[in-house]
C-alpha positions in Angstrom: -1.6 18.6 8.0 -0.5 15.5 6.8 0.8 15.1 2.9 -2.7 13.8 1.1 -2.6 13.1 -2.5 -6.5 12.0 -2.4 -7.8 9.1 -4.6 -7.4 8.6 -8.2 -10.5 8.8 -10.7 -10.6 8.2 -14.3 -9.8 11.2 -16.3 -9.6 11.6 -20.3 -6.3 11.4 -21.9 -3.5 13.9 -22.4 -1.0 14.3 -24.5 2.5 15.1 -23.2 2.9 18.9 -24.0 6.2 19.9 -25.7 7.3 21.6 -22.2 6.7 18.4 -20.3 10.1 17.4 -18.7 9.5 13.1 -18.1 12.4 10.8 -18.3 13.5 7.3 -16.5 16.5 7.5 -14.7 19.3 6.3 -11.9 20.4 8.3 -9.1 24.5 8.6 -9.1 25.1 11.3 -6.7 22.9 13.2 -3.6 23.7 16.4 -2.5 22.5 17.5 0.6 23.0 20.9 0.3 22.6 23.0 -2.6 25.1 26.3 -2.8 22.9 29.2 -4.3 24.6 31.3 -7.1 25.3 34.2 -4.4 27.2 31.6 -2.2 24.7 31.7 0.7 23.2 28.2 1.9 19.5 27.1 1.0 18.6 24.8 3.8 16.0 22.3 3.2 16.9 21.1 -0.7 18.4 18.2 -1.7 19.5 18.1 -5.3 19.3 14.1 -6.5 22.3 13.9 -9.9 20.4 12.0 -12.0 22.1 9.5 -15.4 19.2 9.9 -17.9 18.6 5.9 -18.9 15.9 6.7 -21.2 14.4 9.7 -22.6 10.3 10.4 -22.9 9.6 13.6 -23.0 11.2 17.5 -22.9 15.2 16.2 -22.1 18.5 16.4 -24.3 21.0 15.1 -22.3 22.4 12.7 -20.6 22.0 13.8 -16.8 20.2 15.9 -14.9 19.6 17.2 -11.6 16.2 17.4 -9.8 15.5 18.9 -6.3 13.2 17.9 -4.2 12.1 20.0 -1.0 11.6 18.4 2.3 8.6 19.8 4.2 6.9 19.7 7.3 4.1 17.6 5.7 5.8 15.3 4.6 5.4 15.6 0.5 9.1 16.1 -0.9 10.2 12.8 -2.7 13.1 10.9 -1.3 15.0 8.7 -3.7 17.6 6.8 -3.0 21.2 6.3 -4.4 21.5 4.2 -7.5 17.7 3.4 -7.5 15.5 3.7 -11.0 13.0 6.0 -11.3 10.8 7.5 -13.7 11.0 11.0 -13.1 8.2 13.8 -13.9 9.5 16.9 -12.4 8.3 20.6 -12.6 10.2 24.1 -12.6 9.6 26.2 -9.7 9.6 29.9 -9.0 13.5 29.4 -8.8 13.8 28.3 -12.0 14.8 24.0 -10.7 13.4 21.5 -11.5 11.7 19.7 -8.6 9.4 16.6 -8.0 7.1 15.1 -4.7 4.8 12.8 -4.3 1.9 14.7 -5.8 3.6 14.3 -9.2 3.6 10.7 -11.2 7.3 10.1 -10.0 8.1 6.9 -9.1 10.4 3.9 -8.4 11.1 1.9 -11.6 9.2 -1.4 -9.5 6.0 0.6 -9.6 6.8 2.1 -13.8 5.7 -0.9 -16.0 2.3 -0.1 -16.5 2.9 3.5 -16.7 5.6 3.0 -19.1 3.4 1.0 -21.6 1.4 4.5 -21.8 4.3 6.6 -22.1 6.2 5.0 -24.8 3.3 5.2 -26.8 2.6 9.0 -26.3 5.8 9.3 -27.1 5.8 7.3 -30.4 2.4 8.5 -31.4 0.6 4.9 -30.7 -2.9 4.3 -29.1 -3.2 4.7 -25.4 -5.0 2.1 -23.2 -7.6 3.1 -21.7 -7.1 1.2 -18.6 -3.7 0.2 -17.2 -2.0 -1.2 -14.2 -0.3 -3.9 -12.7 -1.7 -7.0 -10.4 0.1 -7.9 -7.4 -0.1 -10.5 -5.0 0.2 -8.7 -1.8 -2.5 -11.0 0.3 -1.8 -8.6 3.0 -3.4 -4.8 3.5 -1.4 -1.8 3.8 -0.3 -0.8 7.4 0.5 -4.6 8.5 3.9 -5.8 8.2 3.2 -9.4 7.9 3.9 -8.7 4.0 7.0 -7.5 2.2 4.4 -5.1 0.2 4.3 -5.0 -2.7 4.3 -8.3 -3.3 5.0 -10.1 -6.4 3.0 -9.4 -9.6 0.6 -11.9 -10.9 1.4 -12.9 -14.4 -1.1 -14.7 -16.8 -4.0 -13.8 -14.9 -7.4 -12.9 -16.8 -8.8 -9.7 -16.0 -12.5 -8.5 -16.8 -14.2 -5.2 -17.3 -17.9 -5.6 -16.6 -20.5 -3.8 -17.7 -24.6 -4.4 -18.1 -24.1 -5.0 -21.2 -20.1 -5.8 -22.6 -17.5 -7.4 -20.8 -13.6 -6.8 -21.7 -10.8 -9.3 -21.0 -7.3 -8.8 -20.9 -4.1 -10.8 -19.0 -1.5 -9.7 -16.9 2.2 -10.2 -18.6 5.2 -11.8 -16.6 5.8 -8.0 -15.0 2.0 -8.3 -13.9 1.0 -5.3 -16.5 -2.7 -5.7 -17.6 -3.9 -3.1 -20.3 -7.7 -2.8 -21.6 -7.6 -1.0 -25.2 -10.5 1.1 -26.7 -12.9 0.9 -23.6 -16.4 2.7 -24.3 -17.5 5.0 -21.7 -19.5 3.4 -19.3 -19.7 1.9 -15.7 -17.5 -1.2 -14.8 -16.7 -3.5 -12.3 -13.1 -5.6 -12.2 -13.1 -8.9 -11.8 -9.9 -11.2 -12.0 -9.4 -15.3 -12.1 -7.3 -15.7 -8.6 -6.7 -18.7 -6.8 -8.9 -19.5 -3.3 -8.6 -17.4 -0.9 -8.3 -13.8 -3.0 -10.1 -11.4 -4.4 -9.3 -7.8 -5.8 -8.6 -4.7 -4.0 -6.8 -1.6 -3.9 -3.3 -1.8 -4.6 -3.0 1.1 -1.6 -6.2 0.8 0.2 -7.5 -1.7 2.3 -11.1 -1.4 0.7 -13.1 -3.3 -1.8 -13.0 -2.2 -5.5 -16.0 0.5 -6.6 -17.2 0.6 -10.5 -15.1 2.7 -12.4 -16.7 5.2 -14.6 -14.8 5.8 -17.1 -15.6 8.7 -19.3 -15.1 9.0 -23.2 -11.1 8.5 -24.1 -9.9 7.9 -21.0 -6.3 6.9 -19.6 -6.6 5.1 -16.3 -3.8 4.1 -14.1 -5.1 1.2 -11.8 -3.2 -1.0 -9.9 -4.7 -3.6 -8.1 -3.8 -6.4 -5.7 -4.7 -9.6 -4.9 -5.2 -10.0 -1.1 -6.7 -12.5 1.5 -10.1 -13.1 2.5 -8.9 -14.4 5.6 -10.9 -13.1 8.8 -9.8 -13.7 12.5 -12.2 -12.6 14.9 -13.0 -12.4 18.6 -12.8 -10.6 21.9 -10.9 -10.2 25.3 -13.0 -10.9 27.8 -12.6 -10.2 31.9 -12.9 -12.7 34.5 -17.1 -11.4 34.4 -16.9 -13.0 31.1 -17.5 -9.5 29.7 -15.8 -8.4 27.0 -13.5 -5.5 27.9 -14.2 -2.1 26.6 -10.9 -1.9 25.1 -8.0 -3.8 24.8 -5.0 -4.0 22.6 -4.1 -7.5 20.4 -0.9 -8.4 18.4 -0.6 -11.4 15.8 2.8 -13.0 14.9 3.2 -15.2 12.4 4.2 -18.5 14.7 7.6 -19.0 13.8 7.9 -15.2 14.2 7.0 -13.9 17.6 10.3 -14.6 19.6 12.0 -11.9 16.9 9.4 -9.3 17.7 10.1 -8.1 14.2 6.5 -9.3 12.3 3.7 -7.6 14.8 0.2 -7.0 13.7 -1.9 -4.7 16.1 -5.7 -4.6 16.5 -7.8 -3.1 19.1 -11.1 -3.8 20.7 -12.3 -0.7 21.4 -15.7 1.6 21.5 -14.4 3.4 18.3 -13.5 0.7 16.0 -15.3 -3.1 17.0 -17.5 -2.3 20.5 -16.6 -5.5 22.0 -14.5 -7.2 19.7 -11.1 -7.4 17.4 -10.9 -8.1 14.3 -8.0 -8.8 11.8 -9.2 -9.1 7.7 -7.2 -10.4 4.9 -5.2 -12.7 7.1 -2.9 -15.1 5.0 -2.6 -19.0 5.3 -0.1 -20.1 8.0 0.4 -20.6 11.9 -0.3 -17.7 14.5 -0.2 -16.6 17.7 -2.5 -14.4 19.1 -1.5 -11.8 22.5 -3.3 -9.4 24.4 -0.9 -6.9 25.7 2.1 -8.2 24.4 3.9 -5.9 26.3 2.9 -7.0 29.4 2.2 -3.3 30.9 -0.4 -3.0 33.2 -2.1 0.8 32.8 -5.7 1.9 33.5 -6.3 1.4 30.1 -4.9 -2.3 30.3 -5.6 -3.6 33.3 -4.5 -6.9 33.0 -1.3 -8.5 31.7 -0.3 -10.3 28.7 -2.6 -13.3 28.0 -2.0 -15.7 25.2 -5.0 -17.1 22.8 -7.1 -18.8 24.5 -6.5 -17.5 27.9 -3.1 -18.5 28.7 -0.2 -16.9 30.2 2.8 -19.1 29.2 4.1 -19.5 25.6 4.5 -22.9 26.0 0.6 -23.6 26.8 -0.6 -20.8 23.9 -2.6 -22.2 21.1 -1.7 -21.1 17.0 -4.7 -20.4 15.2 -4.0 -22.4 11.8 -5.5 -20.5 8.7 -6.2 -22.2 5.7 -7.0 -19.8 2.4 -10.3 -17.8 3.2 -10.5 -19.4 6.5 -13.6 -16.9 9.0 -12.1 -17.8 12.2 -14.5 -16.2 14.3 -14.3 -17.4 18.0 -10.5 -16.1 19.1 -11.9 -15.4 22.4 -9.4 -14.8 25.3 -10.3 -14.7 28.6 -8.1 -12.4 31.1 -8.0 -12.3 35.0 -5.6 -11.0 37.6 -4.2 -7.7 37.1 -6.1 -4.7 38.5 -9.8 -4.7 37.2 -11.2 -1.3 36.4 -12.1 0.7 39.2 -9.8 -0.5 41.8 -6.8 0.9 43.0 -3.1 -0.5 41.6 
């Protein structure tokens, strides 16, 4: 079972109740191992000593230590040593104070929104009702031709739409966007980004739904701004066939000889029945493989070809994107090897 926090939906505000422990706060010291009181070892807790830097709700002084539980699925936070963090932990059944990633910890990076909202809970002030910050990622989630998360956005308008109202706001130089006093209703987000963007999730590589937001509510959404860029095509035999499945890599040009930046898609009966696809590609130089690797299995029966059908480097063609670009004929044609069916 793998660690699923599930997605967000709007919710009405709370208040911070008096027993709520939340503070932001720098890691000095970790300790690996925590001694219980009876001087037997407790495997499996690491105790993070935290400096309190600023104080929101349920502290009093000026450090703290929080635990956090490593577990087969996955869930137990990890910070690191002298990293920022704004800290909502909980007491367990042991009487610590632990956090995960089910809780609203998180690095400072990801805060700035979410601190907007808790300063003013904690100095009595209006809420927004939605909240978040704008990055410029360009890339989805899973591919590591982006440094995610990207830089924010600042002084970009933001909209609320509704059928009959529509809200504005604009991001600040830390990308925070905040829409105040928002009437229940249905709305779809809409931002001014240059060509070749649109909106999406800040964590999933899907398009934006309405938000329905009920009556007082205090909605965390972070959103990025990622490429419309589309490459498209399929491996085909020497039948001119495309192959049921085979596996594709995309480098950024200047990139491939490292190894470091690879992208994988796969043509396969499950995902694209005879054809690849990679979506929210960025501007720049590529190069397109099919089994980069160069291993020759029943699966893969033929070795690495380079876009358009090439085997050397030195003959491959870069598929130049320009912002938006639908490149949709990256056809590469493959022969030699061992076709399916006969024996290597």
């Amino acid at each position: 079972m793998a660690c699923d926090c599930g997605k967000r939906v709007p919710k009405p505000c709370q208040d911070l109740a008096a027993t709520d422990i939340v503070f932001v706060g720098t890691v000095l010291r970790i300790d690996s191992t925590v001694s219980e009181e009876d001087g037997s070892t407790h495997f499996g807790d690491t105790v993070y000593r935290f400096r309190i830097d600023e104080k929101i709700s349920g502290t009093t002084g000026s450090a703290i230590g929080i635990y956090a539980r490593l577990d087969k699925e996955g869930c137990g936070f990890d910070f690191s040593q002298g990293g920022q963090y704004v800290v909502f932990p909980a007491k367990g059944r042991d009487g610590r104070l632990y956090t995960t990633v089910y809780s609203e910890t998180r690095s400072i990076e990801f805060a700035q929104a979410l601190l907007i909202q808790l300063r003013a809970m904690r100095e009595n002030r209006p809420l927004p009702s939605v909240y978040g910050i704008l990055r410029n990622a360009e890339q989805p989630l899973g591919s590591p031709l982006v440094r995610f998360p990207g830089e924010p956005l600042a002084n970009t308008r933001i909209q609320l739409r509704s059928e009959d109202r529509v809200l504005e706001s604009k991001t600040d130089s830390n990308g925070v966007y905040a829409f105040q006093d928002v009437p229940a209703g249905e709305y779809q987000m809409t931002a001014e980004l240059p060509a070749g963007l649109e909106l999406a999730h800040a964590f999933l590589d899907e398009p934006l739904e309405a938000l329905k937001l009920p009556t007082g509510a205090c909605f965390e959404y972070d959103v990025s701004a990622q490429a419309t860029g589309r490459i498209q095509g399929s491996v085909l035999g020497p039948d001119g066939k495309a192959l049921v499945f085979a596996d594709l890599d995309l480098f950024p040009a200047e990139k491939y000889l490292d190894g470091e930046f690879r992208w994988s898609e796969f043509q396969d009966q499950k995902k694209h029945a005879g054809f690849f696809e990679f979506n929210r590609v960025k501007p720049g130089d590529y190069i397109l493989v099919f089994n980069d690797l160069d291993r020759i299995s029943p699966d893969t029966p033929y070795p690495r070809f380079y876009y358009p059908g090439v085997r050397e480097l030195t003959h491959a063609e870069k598929i130049h994107m320009e912002p938006g670009q639908q490149f949709l004929g990256a056809d590469i044609r493959v022969y030699g090897g061992h076709p399916p069916g006969t024996s290597q």
